[in-house]
N, C-alpha and C positions, 0 to 999 in steps of 0.2 A: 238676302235670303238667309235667314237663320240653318244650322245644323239642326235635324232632328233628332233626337232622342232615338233608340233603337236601329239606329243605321247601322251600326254596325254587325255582320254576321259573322256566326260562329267558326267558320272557316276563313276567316280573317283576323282569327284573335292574336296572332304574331303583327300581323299589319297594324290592329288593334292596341299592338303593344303601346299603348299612347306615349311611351314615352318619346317614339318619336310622329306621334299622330297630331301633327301640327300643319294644317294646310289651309290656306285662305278658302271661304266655305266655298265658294263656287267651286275651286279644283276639287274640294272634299265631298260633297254634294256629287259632283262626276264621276269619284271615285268609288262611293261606301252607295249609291243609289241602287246598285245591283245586287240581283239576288245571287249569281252565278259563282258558284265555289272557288274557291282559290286554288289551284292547280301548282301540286311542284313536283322536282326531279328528283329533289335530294336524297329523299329517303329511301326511292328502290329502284332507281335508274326511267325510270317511265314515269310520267304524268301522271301522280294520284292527290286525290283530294286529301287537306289537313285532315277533318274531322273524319276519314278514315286510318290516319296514321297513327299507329301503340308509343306515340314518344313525342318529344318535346320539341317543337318546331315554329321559327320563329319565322315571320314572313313580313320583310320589311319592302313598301312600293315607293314609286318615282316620285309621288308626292312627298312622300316623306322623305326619300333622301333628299329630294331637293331642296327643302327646306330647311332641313340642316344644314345643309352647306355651304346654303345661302346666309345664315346664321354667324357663318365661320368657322364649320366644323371640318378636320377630316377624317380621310375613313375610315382610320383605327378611331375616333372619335364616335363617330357616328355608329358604329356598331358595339361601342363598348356602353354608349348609352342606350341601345335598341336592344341586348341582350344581357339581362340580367346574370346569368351567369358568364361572361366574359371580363377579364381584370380587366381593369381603367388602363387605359392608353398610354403610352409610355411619352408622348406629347414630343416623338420624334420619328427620326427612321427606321426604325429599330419594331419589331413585334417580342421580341425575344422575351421568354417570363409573360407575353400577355395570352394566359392560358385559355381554356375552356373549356368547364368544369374541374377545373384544376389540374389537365392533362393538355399534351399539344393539338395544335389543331388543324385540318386540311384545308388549305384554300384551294378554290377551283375558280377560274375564268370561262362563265359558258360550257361548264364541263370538265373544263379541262386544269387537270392539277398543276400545282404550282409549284410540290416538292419536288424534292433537288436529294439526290446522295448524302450531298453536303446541307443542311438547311440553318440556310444564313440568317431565317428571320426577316427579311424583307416584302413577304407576299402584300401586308397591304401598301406597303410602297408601289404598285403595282399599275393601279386604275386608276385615273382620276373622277373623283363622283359625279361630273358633268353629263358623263359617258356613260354611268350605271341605270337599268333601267327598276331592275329590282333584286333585293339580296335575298334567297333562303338560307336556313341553317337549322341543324339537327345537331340539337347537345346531347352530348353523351357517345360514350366510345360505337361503333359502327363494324360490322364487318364486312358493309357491300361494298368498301371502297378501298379494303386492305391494311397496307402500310400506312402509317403516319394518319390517322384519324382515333387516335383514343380519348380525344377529348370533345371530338365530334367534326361538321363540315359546315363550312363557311361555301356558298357558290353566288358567285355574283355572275347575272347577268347581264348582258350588256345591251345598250338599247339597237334597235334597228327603223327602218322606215314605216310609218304609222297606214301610209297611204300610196295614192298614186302621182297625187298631186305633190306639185315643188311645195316645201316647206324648208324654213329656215326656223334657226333657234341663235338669236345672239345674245351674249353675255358678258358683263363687265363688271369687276371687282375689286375692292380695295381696304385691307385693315389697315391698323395702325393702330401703336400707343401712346404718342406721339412725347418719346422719349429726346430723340435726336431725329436728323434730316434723315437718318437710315433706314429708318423706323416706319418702314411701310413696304407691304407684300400688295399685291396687287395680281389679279388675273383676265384673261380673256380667252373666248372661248366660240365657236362659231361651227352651227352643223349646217348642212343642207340635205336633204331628204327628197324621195319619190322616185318615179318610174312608169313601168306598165303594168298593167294585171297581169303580166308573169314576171319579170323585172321589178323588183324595189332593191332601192340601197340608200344606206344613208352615209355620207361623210364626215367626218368632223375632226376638228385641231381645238386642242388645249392649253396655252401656256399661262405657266403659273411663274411668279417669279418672289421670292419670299427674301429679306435682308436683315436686321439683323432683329434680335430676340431679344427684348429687356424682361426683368425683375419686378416683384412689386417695389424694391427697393430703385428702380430707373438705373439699375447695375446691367451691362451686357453679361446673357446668360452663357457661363464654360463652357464651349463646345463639346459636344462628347466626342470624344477620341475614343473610343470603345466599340460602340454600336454604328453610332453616325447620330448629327442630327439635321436639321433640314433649312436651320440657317443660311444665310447667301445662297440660295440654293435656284437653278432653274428646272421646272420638268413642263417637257415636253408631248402630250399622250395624243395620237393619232390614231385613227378608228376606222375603218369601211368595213362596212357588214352589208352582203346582200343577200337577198334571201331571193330564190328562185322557184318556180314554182313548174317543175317538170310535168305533171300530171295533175286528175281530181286528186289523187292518193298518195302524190310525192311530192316534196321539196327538198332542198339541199342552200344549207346557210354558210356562207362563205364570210369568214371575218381576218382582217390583217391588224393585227394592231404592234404599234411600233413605239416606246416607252420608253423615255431617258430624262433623267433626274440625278444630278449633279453637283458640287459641293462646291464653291470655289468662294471662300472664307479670306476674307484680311486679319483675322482673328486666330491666334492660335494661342497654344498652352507656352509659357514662359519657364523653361525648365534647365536647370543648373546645377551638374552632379546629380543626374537624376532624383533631382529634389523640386519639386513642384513650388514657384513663386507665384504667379499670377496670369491674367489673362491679358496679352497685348497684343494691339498692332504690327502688322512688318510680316504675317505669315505668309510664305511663298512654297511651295511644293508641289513637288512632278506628280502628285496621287494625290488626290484626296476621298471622300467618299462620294462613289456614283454608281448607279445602276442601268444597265441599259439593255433592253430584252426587245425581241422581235416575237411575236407569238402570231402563227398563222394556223385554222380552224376548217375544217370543212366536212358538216353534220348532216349526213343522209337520213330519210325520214320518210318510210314508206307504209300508210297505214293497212296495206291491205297485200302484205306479202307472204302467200303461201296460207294464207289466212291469219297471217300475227301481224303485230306492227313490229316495223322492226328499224330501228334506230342505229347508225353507226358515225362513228367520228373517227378522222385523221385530224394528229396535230402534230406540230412543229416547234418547237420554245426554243430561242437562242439566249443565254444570257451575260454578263458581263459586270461583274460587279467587283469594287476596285474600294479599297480602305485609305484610312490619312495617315500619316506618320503616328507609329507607335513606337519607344525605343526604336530610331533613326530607320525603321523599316516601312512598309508599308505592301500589302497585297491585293493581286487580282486573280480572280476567281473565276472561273467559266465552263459556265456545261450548257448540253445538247440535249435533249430529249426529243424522242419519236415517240409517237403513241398511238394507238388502234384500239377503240372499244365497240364492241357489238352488244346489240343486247335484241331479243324478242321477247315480246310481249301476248298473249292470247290470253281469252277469258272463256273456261268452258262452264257454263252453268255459275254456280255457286263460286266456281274453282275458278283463281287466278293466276297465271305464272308470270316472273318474268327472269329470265336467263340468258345467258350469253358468256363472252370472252375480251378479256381487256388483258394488254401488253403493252411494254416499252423497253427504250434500248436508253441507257442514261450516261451521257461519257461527262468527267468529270475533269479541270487541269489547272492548274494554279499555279502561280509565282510570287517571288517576292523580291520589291525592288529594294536597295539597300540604298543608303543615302552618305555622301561623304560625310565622315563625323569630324572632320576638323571644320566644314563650313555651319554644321550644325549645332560643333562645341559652340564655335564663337558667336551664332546667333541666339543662345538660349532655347536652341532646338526649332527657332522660328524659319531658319531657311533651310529646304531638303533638296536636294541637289542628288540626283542618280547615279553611283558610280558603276554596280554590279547590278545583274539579276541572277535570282539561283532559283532554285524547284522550292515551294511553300509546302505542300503535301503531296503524298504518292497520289499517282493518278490512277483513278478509279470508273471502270465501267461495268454499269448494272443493266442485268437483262431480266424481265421476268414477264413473266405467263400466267393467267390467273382463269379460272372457270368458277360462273358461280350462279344458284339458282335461288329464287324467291316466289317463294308461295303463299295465298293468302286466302283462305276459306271462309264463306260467310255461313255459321253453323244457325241462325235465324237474321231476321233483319236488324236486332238489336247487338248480338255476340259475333264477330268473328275473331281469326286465330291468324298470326302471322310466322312465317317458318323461312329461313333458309338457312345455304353454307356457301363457303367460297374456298376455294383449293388454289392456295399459289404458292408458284416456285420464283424462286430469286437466286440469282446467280451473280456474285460478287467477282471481280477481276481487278487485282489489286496489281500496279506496278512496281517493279524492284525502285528503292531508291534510296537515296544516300540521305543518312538524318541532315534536317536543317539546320540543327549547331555548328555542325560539322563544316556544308557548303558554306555558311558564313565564314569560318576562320579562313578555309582555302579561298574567297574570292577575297579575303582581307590582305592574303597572304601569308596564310599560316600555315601552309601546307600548301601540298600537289595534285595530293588525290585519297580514295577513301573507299571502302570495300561498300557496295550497296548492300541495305536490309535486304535481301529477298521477296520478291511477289510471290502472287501465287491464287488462289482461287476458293473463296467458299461458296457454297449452296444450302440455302434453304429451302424444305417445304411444309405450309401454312397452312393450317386448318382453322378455319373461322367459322362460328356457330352463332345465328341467332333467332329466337322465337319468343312471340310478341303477343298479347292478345286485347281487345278495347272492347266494351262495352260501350254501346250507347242508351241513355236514359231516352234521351229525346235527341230530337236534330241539333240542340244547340249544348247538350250536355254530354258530355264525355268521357270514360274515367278508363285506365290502361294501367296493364305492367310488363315490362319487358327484360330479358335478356338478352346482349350482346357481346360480342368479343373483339376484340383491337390487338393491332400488333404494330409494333414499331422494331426500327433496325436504327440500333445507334448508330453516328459519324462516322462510316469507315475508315474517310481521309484522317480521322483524329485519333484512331486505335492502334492503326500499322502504322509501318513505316519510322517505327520507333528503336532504336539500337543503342545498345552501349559502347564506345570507344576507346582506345586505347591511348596515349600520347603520338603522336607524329613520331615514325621512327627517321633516321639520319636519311632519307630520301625523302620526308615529307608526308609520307601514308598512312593514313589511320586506319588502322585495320578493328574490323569488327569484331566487338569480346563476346557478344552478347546481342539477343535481338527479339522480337515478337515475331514469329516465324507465321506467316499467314498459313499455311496446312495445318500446321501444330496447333494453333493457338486460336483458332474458329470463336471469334464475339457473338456472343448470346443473343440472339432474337428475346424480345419483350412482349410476352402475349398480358391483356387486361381482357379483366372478365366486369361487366360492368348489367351492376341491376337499377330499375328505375320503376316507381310509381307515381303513375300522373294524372292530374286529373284537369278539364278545362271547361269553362259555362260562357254562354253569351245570353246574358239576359236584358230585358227593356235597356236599364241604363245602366248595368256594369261587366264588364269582362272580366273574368278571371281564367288564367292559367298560372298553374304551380305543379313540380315535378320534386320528389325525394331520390338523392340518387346514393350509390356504393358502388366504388370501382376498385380491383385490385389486381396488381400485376405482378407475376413471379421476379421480376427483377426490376431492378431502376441504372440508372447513367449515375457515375461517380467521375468528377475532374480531377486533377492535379493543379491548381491553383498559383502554381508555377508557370509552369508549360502551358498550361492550358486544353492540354491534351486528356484524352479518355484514361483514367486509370483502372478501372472494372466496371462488369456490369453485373450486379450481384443483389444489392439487398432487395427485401420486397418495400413494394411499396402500395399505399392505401388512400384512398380520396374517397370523404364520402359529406356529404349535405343536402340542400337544397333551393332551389330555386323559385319566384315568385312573379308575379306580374299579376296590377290590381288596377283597373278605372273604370271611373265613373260620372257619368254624366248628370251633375248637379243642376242645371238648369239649359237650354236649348242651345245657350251661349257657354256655358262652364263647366271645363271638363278638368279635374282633378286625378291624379295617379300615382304609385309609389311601384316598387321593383326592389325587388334585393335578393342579395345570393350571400348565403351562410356556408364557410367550406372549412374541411380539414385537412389538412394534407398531413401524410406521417410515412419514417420510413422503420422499418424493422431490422434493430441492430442489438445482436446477442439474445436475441428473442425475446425483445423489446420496444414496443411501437413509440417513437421519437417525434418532435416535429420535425419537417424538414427545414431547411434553411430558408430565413428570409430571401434571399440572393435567388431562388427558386419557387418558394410555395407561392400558391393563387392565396388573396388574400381577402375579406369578407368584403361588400359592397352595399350602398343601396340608393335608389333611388327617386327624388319626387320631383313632383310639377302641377304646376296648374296653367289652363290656357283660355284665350278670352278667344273667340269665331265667332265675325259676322261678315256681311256683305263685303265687307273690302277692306278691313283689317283685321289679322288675327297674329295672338302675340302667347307665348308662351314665356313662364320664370321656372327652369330647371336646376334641382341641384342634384350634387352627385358627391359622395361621401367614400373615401377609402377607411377603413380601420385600421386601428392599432394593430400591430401581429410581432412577438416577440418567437424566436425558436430556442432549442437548448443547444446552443454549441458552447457553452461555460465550460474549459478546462484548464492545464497550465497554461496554455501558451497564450489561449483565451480567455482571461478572465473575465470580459461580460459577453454576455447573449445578441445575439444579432438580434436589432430593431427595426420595423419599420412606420413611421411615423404617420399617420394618417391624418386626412385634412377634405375640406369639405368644400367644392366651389360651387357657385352660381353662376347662372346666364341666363341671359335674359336675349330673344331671338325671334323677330317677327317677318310680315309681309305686307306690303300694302298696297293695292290695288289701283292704277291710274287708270286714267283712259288709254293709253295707249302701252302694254308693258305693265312692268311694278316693280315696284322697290323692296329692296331687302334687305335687315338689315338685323344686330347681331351687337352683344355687351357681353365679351368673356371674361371670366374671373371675375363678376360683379364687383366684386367687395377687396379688391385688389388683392388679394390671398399668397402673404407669401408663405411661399412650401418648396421645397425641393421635390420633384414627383419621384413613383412607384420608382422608373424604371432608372434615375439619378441615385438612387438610395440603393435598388440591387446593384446596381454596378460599383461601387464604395465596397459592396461585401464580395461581389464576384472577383473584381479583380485588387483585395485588399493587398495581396502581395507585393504589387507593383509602383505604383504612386499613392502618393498621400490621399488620404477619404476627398480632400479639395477640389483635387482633379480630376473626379468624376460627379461632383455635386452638381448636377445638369437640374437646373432648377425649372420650378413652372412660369412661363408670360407673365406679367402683371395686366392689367384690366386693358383688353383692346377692343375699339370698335372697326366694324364691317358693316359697308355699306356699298350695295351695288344693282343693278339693273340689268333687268331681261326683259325679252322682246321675242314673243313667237310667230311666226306671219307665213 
């Protein structure tokens, strides 16, 4: 059965985004056959249709991610090619630098946020995409969702039970470059489903197991010591969601998900005199990089309460996230979050609201294990052996409280007008605590003891404004402009807790000369004000959505380069571009498309707009494909293109400009239909591409202080195939 022309509707045109609209025709057929609009959360807490939303939203389905994945994508993958304005994948564990709209971005699980006080950058290490049913996403800064969304939200869903009836989903996978005998990841994966008409749940286990990483050159890829990457790696993602159905009018969705992803490398960095040699065998260490979170969910849903609908969620996130030897150290990290959101909904006439109250309690704690350096001198830093542990950053607990309302008026059936605000307070609770240079020397034995920095306590409160308006030409065309506002709160853990010291006097004590007094010395909140005009069509055979945007915020985060730590937050900073998404349907079998995101990022120094540093700025993109769909094969050739991007950091100490190198890959990613089940199957890096990627190139300029550019050259795979099978019954 051929695809037809015109399937696709206008409130699908994120689903649409073809770039990842690749599904054997029968699932596609199933999928685009309906008329019925596309429903999301993201944009104002409650269930609205795309082609009523003033802004740029992208809506990717189960077909699609599956497909991908199936391909041999992961998530940072999958969504870095689904949304044009999202930088390319850092092709590890790491999200850190991969922006959206050239600002950070929120992820949410089913709701539920994923930031952290501290944000380590690890959210899409998070899901496995076996388990994803469908991802939304609003680019561009937001103010219904507070903190840490100024460069938009990310929310994946997650799947739950279809029916009532037992169903199974099994799965099995396996790439390879076929470099060495190591040289093979492999997955499996197994749900089971059903219930009763009030009782559905679905079950499901994940494991993935990945080894080691070659080069187009068949060189093993440098581990990153920095971010993490996901070599030798195991994760484990477990799932039950039920969904219960209390009344006509009420349900409540219970989900547990339990997530751990692991490092355990033969592989390490070969280093001597803190001079970086090479990559060898023999690594052994009590840390290395892993993540392990517990997230538990429970989403009331009452459509006829008091006459609103009124939605509420508790949730629980435990996490644990642990780094490899860095300079004979290594760290773990761990917070808690509690969280309550309500929201109601009613429609009076013309007039829509939807408002409510979301809060959380965020405790934050860390350490850092120290490694004996005589067993580390004489291994080339390859064996780390645990002698000390001491405090890694002040411990930090964050409370806050937010009200917030959205209104939407339809002024005829073609114009309406979209309006809210949001009022939150944050309340920071810093711990006294002794600098880390310090506890190092006294667990080395350099001292006794040491006067702690001082805690202490700041508060914030947030004013967020946005209003929006969309014209519709007709049901498939669209055109909008909007305003909104963002705010973010830099690293607390990275700001305090910083002192100057004195020597050890004749008992050992370092007494404090100097310090960032947390009362005194209150770090800047970061508001962005951020505009956009967008326009979107679904016509017979081509979709388009494109959005122009400007965003700009009173202040920006500045490092020390050294430390690593916050040194101000001060200049302003500017992002401004646009985004694109174009396909079309060439013939009933042939569908063609391109995507690309054009961006600037700039900071203002001496009142002077600057670029910002490669090591940070989002950097331009874009994207093509074509795809063959029929009866029981269809095969899609993507490529995906980073730019060139130079910044001006030329001075004495620097005499050239940060670069970063851009490079262009292919893949080629299909499906094919048996009688029983299908196969799937995947050619990454077509053209054996060697490159060193995005996120291997900032971290050469983020931590150029430290080791040589060598030892962070985290290069891209060389050309591997994936090949695996699923079975639904």
């Amino acid at each position: 059965m051929a695809v037809k022309k015109g399937m696709f509707q206008l409130t699908t045109v994120a689903a649409a985004v073809a770039a990842t609209t690749f599904v054997s025709s029968a699932a596609f057929a199933q999928e685009y056959k309906t008329t019925e609009e596309k429903m999301v959360v993201v944009s104002s807490r409650a269930p609205k249709a795309i082609s009523d939303i003033p802004g740029t939203v992208w809506y990717i389905d189960n077909a699609q991610i599956e497909q991908e994945y199936r391909g041999g994508k992961t998530l940072g993958e999958i969504l870095a090619t689904s949304i044009p304005s999202l930088d390319v994948s850092s092709g590890a564990r790491t999200n850190y630098g991969q922006n959206l709209r050239g600002r950070a971005m929120l992820v949410m699980i089913d709701g539920v946020s994923l930031q952290s006080s501290r944000p380590i950058s690890r959210h899409l290490d998070s899901i496995d995409p076996f388990n994803i049913e469908r991802i939304e996403v609003l680019s561009g800064a937001t103010s219904i969702y507070g903190a840490g969304a100024t460069g938009g939200v990310i929310n994946i869903i997650t799947k739950k039970a279809e029916s009532e009836e037992l169903q199974f989903e099994s799965y099995v996978s396996s790439t390879s470059g076929f470099n060495s005998s190591d040289d093979l990841d492999y997955k499996l994966a197994q749900s089971i489903s059903g219930g009763t008409d009030r009782v559905k749940t679905r079950a499901a286990a994940v494991y993935t197991k990945t080894q080691g990483f070659y080069d187009a050159n068949g060189d093993i890829v440098t581990p990153d010591i920095s971010q993490g990457s996901l070599q030798y790696n195991e994760t484990i993602d477990t799932q039950i969601h039920s969904t219960i159905t209390l009344a006509d009018t009420q349900s409540l969705d219970l989900l547990a998900q339990y997530y751990d992803s692991q490092q355990d490398s033969p592989y390490g960095l070969y280093i001597v005199n803190s001079q970086f040699v090479d990559v060898r065998k023999g690594f052994e260490s009590d840390r290395q990089h892993g993540t392990e979170r517990i997230l538990l969910n429970a989403a009331y849903s009452n459509s006829d309460f008091l006459s609103h609908q009124l939605i509420a969620e508790l949730s629980y996130r435990t996490e644990d996230q642990t780094y490899t030897p860095y300079y004979q150290s290594a760290s773990q990290q761990k917070t808690d979050v509690l969280s309550l959101q309500l929201a109601l909904a009613k429609q009076f006439g013309n007039l829509n609201l939807v408002y409510g109250l979301d809060g959380y309690i965020d405790s934050f704690d860390s350490n850092q294990a120290l490694f004996d350096p005589t067993v580390a001198n004489n291994s080339g830093n390859l064996v780390n052996e645990t002698y000390a542990k001491v405090g890694r950053y002040p411990g930090v607990d964050v409370s806050s409280i937010a009200a917030f309302i959205q209104a939407g008026y339809d002024i005829t059936e073609q114009w309406s007008v979209q309006g809210g605000y949001r009022f939150q307070y944050i309340d920071n609770e810093i711990d006294d605590f002794v600098a880390y240079s310090v506890q190092k020397k006294i667990a080395a034995g350099n001292g006794t003891s040491a006067d702690a920095v001082p805690g202490g306590s700041t508060d914030y409160n947030i004013g967020l404004f946005n209003f929006g308006t969309i014209y519709k030409f007709s049901p498939e065309t669209q055109v909008w402009a909007n305003f909104s506002q963002g705010f973010d709160l830099a690293d607390p853990a990275k700001y305090y807790g910083q002192g100057t010291y004195s020597a050890a006097d004749a008992n050992g004590h370092y007494a404090l000369s100097d310090s960032i007094n947390v009362n005194d010395s209150k770090m800047s909140g970061i508001k962005t004000n951020s505009y956009e005009l967008g326009f979107r069509t679904e016509l017979a055979d081509v979709s388009v959505q494109t959005a122009a945007y400007y965003s700009q915020s009173d202040k920006s985060v500045s490092y020390n380069k050294n430390t690593l730590l916050i040194e101000s937050v001060d200049d302003k900073k500017r992002v401004y571009g646009a985004e694109a998404l174009v396909s079309y349907w060439a013939t009933d079998n042939i569908q063609v498309g391109t995507s690309g995101h054009y961006v600037v990022s700039e900071l203002e120094n001496d009142g002077k707009w600057k670029d910002v540093t490669a090591g940070e700025a989002s950097i331009s993109k874009a994207d093509a494909w074509i795809g063959w769909y029929d009866a029981d094969l269809a095969v899609k050739l993507h490529s995906q293109t980073l730019f060139d991007y130079e910044d001006e950091t030329k001075n004495a100490k620097q005499p050239q400009n940060n670069k970063i190198k851009g490079y262009t890959l292919f893949d080629l990613i299909g499906t094919y239909q048996l009688p029983v089940g299908s196969l799937g199957f995947g050619i990454n890096n077509l053209f054996d591409e060697d490159y060193t990627t995005l996120w291997g190139q900032r971290a050469q300029i983020v931590y150029s202080e430290h080791y040589d550019a060598a030892a962070y050259d985290y290069r891209g795979r060389g050309r591997t195939y994936t090949l695996n099978y699923q079975v639904k019954f």
